[in-house]
C-alpha positions in Angstrom: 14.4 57.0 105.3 11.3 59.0 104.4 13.2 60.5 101.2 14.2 57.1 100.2 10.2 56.0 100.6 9.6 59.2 98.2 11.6 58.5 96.0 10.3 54.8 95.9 6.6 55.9 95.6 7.6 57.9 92.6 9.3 55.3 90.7 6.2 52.9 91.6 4.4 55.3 90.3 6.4 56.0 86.8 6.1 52.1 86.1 2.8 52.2 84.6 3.6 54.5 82.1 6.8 53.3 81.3 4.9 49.9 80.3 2.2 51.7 78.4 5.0 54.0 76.7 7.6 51.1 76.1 8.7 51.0 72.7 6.5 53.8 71.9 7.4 56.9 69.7 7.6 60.6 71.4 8.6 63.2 69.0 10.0 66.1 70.9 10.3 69.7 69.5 12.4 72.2 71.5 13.7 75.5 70.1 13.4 79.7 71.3 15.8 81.2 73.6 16.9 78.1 75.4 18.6 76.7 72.2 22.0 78.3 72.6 25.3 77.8 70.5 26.0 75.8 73.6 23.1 73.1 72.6 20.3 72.7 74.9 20.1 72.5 79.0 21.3 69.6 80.4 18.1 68.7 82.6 15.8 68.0 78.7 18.5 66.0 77.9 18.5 63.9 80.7 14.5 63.4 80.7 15.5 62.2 77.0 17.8 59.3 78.1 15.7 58.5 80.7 12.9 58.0 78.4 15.3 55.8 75.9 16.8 54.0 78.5 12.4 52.9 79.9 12.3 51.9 76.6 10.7 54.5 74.7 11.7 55.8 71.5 12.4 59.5 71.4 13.5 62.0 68.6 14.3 65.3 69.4 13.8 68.5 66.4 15.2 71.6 67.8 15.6 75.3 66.3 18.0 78.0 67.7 16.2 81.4 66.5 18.1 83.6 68.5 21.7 82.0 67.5 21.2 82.6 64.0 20.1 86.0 64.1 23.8 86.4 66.3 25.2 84.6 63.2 23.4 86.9 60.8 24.5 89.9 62.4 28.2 88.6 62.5 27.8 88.6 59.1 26.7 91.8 58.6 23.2 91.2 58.3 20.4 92.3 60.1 17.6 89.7 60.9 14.4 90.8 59.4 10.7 89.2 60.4 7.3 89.2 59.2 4.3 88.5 61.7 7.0 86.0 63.3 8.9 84.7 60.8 12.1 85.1 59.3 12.9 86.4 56.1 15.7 84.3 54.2 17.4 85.2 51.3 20.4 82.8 49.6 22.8 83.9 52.4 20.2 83.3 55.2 19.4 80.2 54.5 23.5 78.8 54.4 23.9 80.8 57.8 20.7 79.4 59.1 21.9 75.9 58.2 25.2 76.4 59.5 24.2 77.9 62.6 21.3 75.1 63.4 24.2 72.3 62.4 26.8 73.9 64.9 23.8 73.2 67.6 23.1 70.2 66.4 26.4 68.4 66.9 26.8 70.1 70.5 23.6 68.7 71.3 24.3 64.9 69.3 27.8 65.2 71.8 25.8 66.0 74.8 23.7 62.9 74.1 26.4 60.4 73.5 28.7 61.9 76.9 25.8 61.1 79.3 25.2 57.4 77.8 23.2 57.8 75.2 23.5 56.7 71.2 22.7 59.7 69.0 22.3 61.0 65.4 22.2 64.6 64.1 21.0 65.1 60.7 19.0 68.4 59.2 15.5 67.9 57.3 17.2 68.2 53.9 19.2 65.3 54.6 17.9 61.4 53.4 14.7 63.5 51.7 13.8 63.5 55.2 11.9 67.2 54.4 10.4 67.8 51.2 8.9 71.0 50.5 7.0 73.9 48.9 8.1 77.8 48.7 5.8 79.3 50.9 3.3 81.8 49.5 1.8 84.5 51.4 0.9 88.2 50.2 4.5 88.8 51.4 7.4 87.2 50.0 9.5 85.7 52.6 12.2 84.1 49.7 13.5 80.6 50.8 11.0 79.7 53.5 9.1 76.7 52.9 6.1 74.6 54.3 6.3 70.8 54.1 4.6 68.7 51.3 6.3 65.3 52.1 8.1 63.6 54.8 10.7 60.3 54.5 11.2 58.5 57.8 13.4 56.0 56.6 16.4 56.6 58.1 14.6 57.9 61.3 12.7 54.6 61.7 15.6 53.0 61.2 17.3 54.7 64.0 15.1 54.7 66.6 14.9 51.0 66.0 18.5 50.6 66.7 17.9 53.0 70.2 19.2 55.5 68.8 18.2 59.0 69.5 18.0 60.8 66.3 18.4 64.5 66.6 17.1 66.6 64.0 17.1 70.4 62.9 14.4 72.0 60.2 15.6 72.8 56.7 13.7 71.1 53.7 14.5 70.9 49.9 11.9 72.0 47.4 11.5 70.4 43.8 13.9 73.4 43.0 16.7 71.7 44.3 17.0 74.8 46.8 17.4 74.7 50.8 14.3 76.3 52.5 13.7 77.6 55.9 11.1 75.8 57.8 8.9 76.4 61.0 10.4 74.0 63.6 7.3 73.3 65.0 5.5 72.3 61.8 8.6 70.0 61.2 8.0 68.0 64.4 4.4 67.6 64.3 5.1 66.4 60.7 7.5 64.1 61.6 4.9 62.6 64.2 2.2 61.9 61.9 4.4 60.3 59.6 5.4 58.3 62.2 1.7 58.1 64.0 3.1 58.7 67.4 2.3 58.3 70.9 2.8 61.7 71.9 4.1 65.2 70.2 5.6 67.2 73.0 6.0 70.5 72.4 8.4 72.9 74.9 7.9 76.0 75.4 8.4 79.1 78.2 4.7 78.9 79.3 3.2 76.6 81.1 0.7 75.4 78.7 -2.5 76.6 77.1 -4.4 79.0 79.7 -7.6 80.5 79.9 -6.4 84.0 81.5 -2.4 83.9 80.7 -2.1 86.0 84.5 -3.5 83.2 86.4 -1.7 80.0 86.4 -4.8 78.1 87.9 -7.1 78.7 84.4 -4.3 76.0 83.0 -6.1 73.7 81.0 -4.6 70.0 81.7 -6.7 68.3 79.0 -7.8 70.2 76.0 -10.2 68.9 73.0 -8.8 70.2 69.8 -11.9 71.9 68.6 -11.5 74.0 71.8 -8.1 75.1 70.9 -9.2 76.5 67.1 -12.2 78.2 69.6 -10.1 79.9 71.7 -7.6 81.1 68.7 -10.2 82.8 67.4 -11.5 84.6 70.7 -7.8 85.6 71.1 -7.3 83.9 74.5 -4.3 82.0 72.3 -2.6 84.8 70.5 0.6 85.8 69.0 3.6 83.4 69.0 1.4 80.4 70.5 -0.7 80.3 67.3 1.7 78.1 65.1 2.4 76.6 68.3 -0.9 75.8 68.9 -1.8 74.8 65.4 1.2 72.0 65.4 -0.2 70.4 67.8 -3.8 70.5 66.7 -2.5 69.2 63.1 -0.9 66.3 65.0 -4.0 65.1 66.8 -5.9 65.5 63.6 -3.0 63.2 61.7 -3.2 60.4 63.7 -0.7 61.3 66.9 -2.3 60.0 70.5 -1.8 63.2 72.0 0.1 66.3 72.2 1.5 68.4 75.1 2.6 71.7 75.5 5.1 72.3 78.4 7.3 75.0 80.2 10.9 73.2 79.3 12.3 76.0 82.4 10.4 73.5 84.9 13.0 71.4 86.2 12.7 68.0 84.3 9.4 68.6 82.9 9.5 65.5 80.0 9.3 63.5 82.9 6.8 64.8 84.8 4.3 65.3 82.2 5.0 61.8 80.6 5.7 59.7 84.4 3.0 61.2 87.0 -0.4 60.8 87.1 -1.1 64.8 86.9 1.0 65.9 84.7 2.0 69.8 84.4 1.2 71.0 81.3 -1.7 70.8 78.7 -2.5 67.6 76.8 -4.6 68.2 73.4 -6.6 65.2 72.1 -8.5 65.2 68.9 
């Protein structure tokens, strides 16, 4: 009986955000070591259903770094990186594509076998992605940074309640595929869209003062304080562009944006549904 109760005080208290949230866009961006050949764990998946089925209106962009560099070296290549991202010649970029769409559909099936209507489609589809050859005082060859984004078909989607799915590669004005930062694609996507929330998963637990000490977790974070502590090096390495996304999203219209640890057991939910939360929240 009391486990029933719990379980009761929980949903009770889930029911005020699922009324604020309803019909509300959530773009969620998951990639890194967790995006396998085999798609992504079953327990994000499930906070994603759950969400569509309260009524939100969730789109998921995924990577799957470590899958293509498997694919690269299968192919003889060897995966090269500067200061975090990958270099991509011609051959790259069609095994990055190929790679990222394998992923995709597993994750699309996933969706649709646990009750769910889905759609996979990569950046470079619909002109969903346009963009620019990135330049740096390095060349990196076909990696891009995004110029323009069309939601068309994505509106149109999530209108229907349908979960669309989506992986990073843009087109420039070249006509040629380019490599783009997942993370910059989903916090694109969610200014274009304005939406509620930009949730970003990651294998932290959020933005921390002393990364040893779980307890300097920031819950709710202004971002002006987030540049401030990317320049005192308390966010450093591959947070940064992490960190930035989500800053840029605030700044472009989004509510709010979260960064989570996607190993806790259904964290979407209990970042999104509970009073507390677990991870950090940015606000402009």
């Amino acid at each position: 009986m009391k486990a029933a109760i719990k379980k009761s005080e929980v949903l009770i208290e889930a029911l005020p955000y699922i009324r604020k949230f309803f019909e509300k866009t959530i773009v969620i961006k998951y990639g890194g070591s967790a995006v396998e050949e085999k798609g992504i764990e079953k327990g994000i998946l499930e906070d994603v259903i759950f969400m569509n089925y309260a009524g939100m209106r969730p789109i998921l962009v995924h990577g799957g770094g470590p899958y293509i560099s498997k694919m690269m070296k299968k192919a003889g290549l060897e995966p090269k990186f500067i200061q975090g991202r990958r270099v991509t010649d011609t051959q790259t970029v069609h095994i990055i594509d190929k790679a990222l769409g394998t992923i995709n559909r597993k994750i699309v099936k996933a969706l649709k076998d646990m009750g769910a209507q889905a759609f996979g489609m990569s950046g470079r589809e619909n002109g969903l992605i346009r963009v620019k050859k990135m330049k740096l005082e390095y060349d990196l060859g076909f990696v891009g940074e995004v110029t323009a984004v069309d939601t068309t078909v994505v509106k149109r989607l999530i209108k229907d309640n349908i979960i669309p799915v989506i992986y990073p590669l843009g087109v420039g004005r070249d006509g040629n595929i380019y490599n783009v930062n997942a993370d910059d694609v989903a916090s694109e996507i969610a200014m274009a869209l304005k939406a509620e929330k930009f949730v970003l998963l990651t294998n932290v637990n959020g933005i921390m003062k002393d990364k040893s000490d779980p307890k300097t977790l920031y819950r709710t974070i202004r971002a002006a304080e987030v540049e401030r502590l990317i320049k005192k090096s308390i966010i450093d390495s591959g947070m940064i562009p992490k960190a930035r996304a989500c800053i840029n999203a605030t700044k472009g219209g989004v509510k709010k944006a979260h960064m989570l640890n996607a190993s806790i057991p259904h964290a979407l939910l209990l970042e999104i549904f509970t009073d507390k939360g677990i991870g950090t929240e940015i606000v402009k």
